[in-house]
N, C-alpha and C positions, 0 to 999 in steps of 0.2 A: 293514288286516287285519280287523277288529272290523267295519268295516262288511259283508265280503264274506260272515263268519260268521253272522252274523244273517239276511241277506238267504238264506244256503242252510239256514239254522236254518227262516225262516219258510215258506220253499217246501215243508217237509218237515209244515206243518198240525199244529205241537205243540200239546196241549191247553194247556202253560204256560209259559213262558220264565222261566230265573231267571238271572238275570245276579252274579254272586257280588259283586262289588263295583263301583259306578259312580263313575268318577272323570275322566274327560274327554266328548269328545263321543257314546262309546257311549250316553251318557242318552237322545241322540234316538231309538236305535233300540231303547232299553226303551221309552221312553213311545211309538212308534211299534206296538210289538207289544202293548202294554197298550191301545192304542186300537181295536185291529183285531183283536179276539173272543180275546183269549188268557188270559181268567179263572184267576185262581190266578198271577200271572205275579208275580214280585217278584224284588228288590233288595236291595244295603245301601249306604249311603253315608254318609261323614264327616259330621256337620251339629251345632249344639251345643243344637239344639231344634226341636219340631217346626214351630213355626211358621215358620222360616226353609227348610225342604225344598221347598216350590215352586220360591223363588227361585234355591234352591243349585244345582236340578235345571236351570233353564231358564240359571244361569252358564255350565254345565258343557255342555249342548247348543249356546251361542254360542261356544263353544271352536275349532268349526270353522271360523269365522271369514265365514259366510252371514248374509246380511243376514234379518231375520225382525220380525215386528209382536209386539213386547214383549209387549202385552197380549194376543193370540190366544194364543201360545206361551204364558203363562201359565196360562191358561182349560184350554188342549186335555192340559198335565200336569195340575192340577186336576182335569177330568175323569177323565182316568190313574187316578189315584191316590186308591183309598175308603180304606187303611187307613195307618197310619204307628205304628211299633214303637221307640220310642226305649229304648235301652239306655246306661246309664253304670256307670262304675266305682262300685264302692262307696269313698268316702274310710276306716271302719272297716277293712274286709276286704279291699278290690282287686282283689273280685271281679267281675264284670261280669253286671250283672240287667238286665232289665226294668223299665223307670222308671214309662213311661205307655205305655197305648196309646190311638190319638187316630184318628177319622176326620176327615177332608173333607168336608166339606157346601160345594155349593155356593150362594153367596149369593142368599136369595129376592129380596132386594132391600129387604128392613122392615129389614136391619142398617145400621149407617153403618159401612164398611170402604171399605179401600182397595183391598180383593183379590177378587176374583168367586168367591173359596172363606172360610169359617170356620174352624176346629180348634174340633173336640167333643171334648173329652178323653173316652173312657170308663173307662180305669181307671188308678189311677196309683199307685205303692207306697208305702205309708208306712214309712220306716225305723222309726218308733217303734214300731209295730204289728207291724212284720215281714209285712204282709199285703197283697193290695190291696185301694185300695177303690175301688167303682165312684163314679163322678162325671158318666155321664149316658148317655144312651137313644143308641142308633142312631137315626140321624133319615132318612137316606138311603133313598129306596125302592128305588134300584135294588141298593142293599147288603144293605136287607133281604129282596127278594128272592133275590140270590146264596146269602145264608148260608140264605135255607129248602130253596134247591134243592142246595145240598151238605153241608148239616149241617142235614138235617130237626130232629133233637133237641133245637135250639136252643131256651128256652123264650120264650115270645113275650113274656114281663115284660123281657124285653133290648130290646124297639122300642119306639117312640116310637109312639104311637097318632096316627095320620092321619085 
């Protein structure tokens, strides 16, 4: 069913796809439309940190049980995916915030990883502060062109100088 909705979702040339929540193999057909010009396109999914959402993402696409190259399928979510929104409960309150938000950068190749992508935390909350604080630059150029082309206002102290 999920497959047949997406595939008349994408015929219909949305400018974004939001999938409310990913939990089996629909993942392939978010990061299928996140690959194929659908900007602004997002998700939400169970995961207990950001550094484990690639892998969660490419479980969750092997669901359907097709045989697929581990490491492409990694690479091509990576690609997917410039931003990642982690939200947890607060243990004080039990209310549910905004922890970090973190992009994707893919790996130049000067890191030693296992993964053909990094986690750039950019901002993450501190309970003691009640605030957040930034923890680092936009490094992605194709991110940092996104956000100048739909959020001109952006101040340019938010990227990383190339």
């Amino acid at each position: 069913m999920h497959d047949k909705l997406f595939r008349v979702s994408l015929r219909m040339t949305p400018n974004a796809i939001i999938c409310g929540e990913m939990r089996s193999y629909e993942a392939n057909w978010v990061i299928h439309a996140m690959r194929r010009g659908h900007p602004g396109s997002m998700t939400s999914l169970h995961c207990s940190a950001p550094e484990f959402v690639v892998d969660d993402i490419a479980e969750m696409i092997c669901e359907d049980g097709k045989a697929r190259d581990p490491q492409n399928l990694i690479l091509n979510i990576a690609n997917a995916v410039d931003i990642v929104i982690q939200i947890n409960r607060s243990d004080k309150t039990g209310k549910r915030r905004i922890t970090r938000v973190c992009e994707l950068v893919k790996d130049d190749g000067t890191r030693k990883t296992d993964t053909p992508y990094v986690i750039n935390d950019l901002y993450q909350y501190s309970e003691q502060s009640q605030a957040f604080i930034s923890s680092g630059l936009i490094r992605t150029k194709a991110l940092i062109q996104k956000i100048k082309k739909y959020a001109p206002e952006t101040p340019e102290s938010y990227f990383y100088a190339f």
